[in-house]
N, C-alpha and C positions, 0 to 999 in steps of 0.2 A: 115509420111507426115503431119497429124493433127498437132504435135509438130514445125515444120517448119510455117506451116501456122498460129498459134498464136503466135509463135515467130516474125512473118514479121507483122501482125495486132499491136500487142503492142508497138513495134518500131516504125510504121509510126505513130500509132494514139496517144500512150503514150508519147514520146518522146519529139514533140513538147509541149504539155500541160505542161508538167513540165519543158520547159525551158523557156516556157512562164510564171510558175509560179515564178519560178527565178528570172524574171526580174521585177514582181511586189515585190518581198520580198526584194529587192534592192531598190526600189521605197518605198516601206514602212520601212526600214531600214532607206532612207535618208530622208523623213518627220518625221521619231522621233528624228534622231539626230542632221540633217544637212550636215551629210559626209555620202559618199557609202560606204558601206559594203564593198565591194569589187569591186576593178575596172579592166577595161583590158587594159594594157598600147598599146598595140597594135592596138584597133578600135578607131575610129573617133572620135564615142561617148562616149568613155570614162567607161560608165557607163552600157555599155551590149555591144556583141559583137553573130557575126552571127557563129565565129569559136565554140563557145561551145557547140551549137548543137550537134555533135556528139558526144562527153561526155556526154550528157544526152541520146542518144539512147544506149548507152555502157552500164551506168547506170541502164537504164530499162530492161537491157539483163544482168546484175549482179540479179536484182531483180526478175526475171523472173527464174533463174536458181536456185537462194536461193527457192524462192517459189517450181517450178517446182520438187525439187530434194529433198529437206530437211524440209522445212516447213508445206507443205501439207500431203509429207507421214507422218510426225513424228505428224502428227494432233497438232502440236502448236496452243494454241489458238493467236486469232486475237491482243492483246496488245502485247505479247511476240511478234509475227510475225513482227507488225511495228516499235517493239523498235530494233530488229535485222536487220531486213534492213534498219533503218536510222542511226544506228549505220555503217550497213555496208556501207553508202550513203558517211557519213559521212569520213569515213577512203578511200573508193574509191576518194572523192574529193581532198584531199588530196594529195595521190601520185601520179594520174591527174595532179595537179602542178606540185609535184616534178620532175614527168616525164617528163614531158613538158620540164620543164627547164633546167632540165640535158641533155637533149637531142638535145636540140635549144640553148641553152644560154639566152633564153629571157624568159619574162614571158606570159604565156598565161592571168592570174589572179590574181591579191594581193591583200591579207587583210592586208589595209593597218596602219592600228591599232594595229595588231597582231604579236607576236612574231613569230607566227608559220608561218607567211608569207600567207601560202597556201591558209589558213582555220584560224578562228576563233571560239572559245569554243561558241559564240553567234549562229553559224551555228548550231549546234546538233538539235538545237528544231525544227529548221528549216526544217531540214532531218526528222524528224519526222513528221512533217505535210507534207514532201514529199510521205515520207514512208504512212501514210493514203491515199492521192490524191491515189499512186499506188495500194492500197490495195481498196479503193472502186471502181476504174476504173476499176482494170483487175479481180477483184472475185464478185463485186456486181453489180456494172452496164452491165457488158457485160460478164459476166459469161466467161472471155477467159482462166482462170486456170483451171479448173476441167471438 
């Protein structure tokens, strides 16, 4: 039951913060270059969209189970830990598009710069400071891992 109940805590509480962190990294994305990082053809705004949300509480529940099942037991230290779940942030965003669009015909998100469509090699570092956010929220600030 413990396991349930920090799994529903980091979902409600983790999920928004990092999709909020998204929307600022899109925002600082388009004050250095001018263009978005990545757009959503489908919302209003062009520029963020309220469908991702649940991809980022998916995301925190890929992160949660990395940590919960393999990370913690295997006592990975803490730079390994965030290089691997932003690695894995990074590959989950990814086929998130893919699936999307395989599945819709439309797109949920395009980088629109990139060959890869989905995702852009500029994302990685990005998941990386995601990957931190999630690693001091859920083991240091509120102790919901261990």
């Amino acid at each position: 039951m413990n396991f349930i109940i920090i799994l529903l805590r980091q979902l409600i509480f983790i999920g928004p913060i990092l999709w909020l962190l998204e929307l600022f990294q899109n925002r600082l994305y388009f004050m250095a270059t001018g263009k978005w990082g990545w757009v959503y053809p489908g919302s209003p705004w062009h520029w963020f969209s309220f469908q991702t949300l649940p991809n980022w509480t998916a995301s925190v529940a890929v992160m949660f189970l990395l940590y919960r099942f393999w990370l913690i037991p295997k006592k990975i230290n803490v730079v390994l830990r965030i290089t691997i779940t932003g690695v894995a942030g990074f590959l989950l965003e990814y086929l998130n598009g893919f699936a999307f669009f395989s599945l819709t015909g439309k797109y949920l998100f395009v980088w629109e710069q990139s060959s890869l469509v989905f995702i852009d090699w500029i994302a990685l570092p990005m998941w990386f400071f995601n990957a931190a956010v999630y690693h001091f929220l859920s083991c240091t600030l509120i102790n919901m891992q261990e």
